[in-house]
Residue frames relative to the residue before (quaternion, step in Angstrom):
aa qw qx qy qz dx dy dz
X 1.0000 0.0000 0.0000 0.0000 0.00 0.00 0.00
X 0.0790 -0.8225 0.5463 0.1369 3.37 -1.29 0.60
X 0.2929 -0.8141 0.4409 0.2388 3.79 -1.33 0.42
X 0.2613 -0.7621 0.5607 0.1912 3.75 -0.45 0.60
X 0.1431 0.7419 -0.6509 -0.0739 3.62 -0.46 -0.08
X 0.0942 -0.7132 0.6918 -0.0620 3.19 -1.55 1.01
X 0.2779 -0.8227 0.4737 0.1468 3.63 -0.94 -0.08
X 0.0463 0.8071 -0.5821 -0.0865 3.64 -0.42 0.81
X 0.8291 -0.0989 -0.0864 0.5435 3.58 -0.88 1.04
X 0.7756 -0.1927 0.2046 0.5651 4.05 -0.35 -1.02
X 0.7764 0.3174 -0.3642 0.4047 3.92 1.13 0.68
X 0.3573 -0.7998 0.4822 -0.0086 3.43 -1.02 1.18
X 0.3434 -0.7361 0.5825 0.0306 3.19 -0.38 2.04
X 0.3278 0.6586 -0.6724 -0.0815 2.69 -1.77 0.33
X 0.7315 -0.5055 0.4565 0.0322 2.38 -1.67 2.00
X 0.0738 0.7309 -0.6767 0.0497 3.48 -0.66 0.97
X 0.0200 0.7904 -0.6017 0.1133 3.50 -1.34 0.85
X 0.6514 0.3548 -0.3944 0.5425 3.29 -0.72 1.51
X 0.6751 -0.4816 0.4335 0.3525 3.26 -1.40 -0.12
X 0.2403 -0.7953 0.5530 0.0628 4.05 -0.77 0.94
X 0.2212 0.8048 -0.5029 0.2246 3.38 0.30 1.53
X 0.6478 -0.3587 0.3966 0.5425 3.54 -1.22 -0.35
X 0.9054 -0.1074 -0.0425 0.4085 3.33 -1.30 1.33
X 0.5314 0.5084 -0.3269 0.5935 3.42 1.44 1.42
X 0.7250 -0.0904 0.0746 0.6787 3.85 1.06 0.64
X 0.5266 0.6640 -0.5026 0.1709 3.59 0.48 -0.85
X 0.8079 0.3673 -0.1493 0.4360 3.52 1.10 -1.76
X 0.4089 0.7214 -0.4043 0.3859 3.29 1.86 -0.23
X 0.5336 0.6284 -0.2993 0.4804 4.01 1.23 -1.21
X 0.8373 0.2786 -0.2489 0.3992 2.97 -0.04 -1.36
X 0.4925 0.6656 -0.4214 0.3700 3.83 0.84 -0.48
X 0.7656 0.3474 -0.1470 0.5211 3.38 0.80 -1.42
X 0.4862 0.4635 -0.5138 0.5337 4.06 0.78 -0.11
X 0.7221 0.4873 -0.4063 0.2757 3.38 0.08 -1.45
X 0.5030 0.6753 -0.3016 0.4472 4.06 1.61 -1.20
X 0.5538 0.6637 -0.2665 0.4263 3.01 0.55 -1.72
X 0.7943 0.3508 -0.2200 0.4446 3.17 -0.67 -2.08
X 0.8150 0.4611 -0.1858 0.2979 3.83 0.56 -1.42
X 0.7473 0.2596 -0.2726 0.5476 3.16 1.85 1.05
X 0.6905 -0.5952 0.0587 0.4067 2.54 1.47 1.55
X 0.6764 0.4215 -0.4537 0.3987 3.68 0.76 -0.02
X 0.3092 -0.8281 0.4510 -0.1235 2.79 -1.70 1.39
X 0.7172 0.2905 -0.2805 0.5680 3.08 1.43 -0.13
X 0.1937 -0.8148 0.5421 -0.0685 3.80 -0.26 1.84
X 0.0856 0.8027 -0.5842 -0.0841 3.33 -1.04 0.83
X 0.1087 -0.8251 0.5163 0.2021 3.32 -0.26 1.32
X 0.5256 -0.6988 0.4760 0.0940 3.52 -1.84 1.36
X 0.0338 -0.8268 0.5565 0.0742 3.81 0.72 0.78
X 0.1273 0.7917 -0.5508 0.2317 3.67 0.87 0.12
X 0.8628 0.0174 0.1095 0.4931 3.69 0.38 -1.09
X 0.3816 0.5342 -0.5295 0.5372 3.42 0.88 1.41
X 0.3667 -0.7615 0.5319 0.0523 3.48 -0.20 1.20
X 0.8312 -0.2252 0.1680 0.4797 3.33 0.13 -1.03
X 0.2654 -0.7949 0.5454 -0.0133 3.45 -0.75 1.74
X 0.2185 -0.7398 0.6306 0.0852 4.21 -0.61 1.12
X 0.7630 -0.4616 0.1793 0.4154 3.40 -1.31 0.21
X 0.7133 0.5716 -0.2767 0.2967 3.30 1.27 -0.84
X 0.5398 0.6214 -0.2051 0.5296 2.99 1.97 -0.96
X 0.6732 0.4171 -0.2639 0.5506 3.71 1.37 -0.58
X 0.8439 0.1404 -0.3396 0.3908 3.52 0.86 0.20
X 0.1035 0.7104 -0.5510 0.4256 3.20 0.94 1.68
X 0.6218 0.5135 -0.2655 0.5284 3.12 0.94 -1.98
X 0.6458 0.5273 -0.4490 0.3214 3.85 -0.02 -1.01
X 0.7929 0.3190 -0.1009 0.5093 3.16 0.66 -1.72
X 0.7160 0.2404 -0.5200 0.3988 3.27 -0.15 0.74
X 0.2913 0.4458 -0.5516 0.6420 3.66 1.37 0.98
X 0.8131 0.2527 -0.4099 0.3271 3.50 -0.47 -0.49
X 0.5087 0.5740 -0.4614 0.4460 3.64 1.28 -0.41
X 0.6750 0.5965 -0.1391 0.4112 3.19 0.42 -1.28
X 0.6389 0.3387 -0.2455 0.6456 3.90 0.92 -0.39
X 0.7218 0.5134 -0.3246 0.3318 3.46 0.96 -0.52
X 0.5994 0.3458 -0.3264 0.6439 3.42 1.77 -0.16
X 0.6992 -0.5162 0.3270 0.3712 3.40 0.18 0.79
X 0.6471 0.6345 -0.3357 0.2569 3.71 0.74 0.41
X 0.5645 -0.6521 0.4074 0.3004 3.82 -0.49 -0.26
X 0.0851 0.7504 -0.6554 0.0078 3.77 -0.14 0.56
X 0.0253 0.8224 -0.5612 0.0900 3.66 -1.25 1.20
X 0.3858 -0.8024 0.4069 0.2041 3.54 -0.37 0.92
X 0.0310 0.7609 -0.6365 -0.1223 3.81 -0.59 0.62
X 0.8300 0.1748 -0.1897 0.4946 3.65 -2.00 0.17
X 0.2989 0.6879 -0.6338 0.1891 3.82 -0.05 0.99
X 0.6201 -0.6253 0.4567 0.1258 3.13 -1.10 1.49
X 0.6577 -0.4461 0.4440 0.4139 3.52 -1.54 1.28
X 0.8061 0.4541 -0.2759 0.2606 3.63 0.13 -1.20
X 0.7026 0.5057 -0.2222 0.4486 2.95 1.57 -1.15
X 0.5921 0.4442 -0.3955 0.5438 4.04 1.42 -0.47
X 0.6154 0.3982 -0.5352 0.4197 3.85 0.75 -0.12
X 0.6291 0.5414 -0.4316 0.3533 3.59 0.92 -0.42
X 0.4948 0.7406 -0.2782 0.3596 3.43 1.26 -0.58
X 0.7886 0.4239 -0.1134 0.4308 2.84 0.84 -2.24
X 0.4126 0.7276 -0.3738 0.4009 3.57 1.63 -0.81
X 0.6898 0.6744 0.1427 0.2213 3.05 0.85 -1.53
X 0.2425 -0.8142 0.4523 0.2715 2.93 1.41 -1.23
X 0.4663 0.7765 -0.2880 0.3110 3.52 1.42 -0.53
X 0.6461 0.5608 -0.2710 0.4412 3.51 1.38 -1.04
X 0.3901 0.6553 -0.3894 0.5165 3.83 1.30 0.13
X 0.8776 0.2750 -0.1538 0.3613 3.31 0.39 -1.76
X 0.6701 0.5109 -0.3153 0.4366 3.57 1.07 -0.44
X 0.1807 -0.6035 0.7185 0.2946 3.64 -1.33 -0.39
X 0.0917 -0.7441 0.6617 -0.0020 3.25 -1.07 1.64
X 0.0904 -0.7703 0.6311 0.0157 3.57 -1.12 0.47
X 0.3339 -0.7206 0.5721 0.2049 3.34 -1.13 1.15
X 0.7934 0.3927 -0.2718 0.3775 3.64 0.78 -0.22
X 0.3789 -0.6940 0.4254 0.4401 3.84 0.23 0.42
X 0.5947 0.5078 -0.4238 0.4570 3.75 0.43 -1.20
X 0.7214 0.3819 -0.3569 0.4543 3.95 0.10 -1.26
X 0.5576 0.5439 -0.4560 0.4305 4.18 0.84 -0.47
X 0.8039 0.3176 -0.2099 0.4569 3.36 0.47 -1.21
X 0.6654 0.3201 -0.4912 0.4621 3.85 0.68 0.10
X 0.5842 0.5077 -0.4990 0.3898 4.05 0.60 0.57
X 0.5836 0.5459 -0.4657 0.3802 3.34 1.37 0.47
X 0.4265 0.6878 -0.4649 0.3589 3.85 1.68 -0.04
């Protein structure tokens, strides 16, 4: 798996790409939240746009770096998440706790 990050006004995408499994992206996530948080930006949207398929481990990365993230006072929100991945969500119970957005612009202006 790989991460892009980019920045639009005071939120920071990042572009995930590849598959998000055990020992396949899982520790990559948390490496780059943990950066993130430890240079002050706080408001993360992660782009599932091109993450095909996401396993349990890859689904509770996402969690925990939402819960990091909320734990330094910040905002983590999910944009372009795949049929598979919102059925994995809804399975889940997960769609409650996130904000998902199909459009990136409408992700990053719910962070004003």
């Amino acid at each position: 798996m790989q991460i892009d990050e980019r920045v639009t006004g005071d939120v920071t995408i990042l572009d995930l790409k590849g598959k998000m499994t055990l020992g396949e992206g899982d520790e990559l996530l948390k490496d780059k939240v943990h950066s993130l948080l430890n240079q002050g930006h706080k408001k993360i949207l992660i782009n599932l746009a091109d993450v095909p398929y996401i396993d349990s481990a890859g689904l509770g990365e996402i969690v925990r770096a939402y819960t990091t993230v909320s734990r330094q006072g910040g905002k983590m929100k999910l944009v372009n998440v795949t049929k598979r991945i919102e059925d994995l969500l809804s399975i889940t119970k997960l769609l409650t706790v996130f904000d998902t957005f199909d459009a990136e612009q409408d992700a990053v202006s719910s962070f004003a």
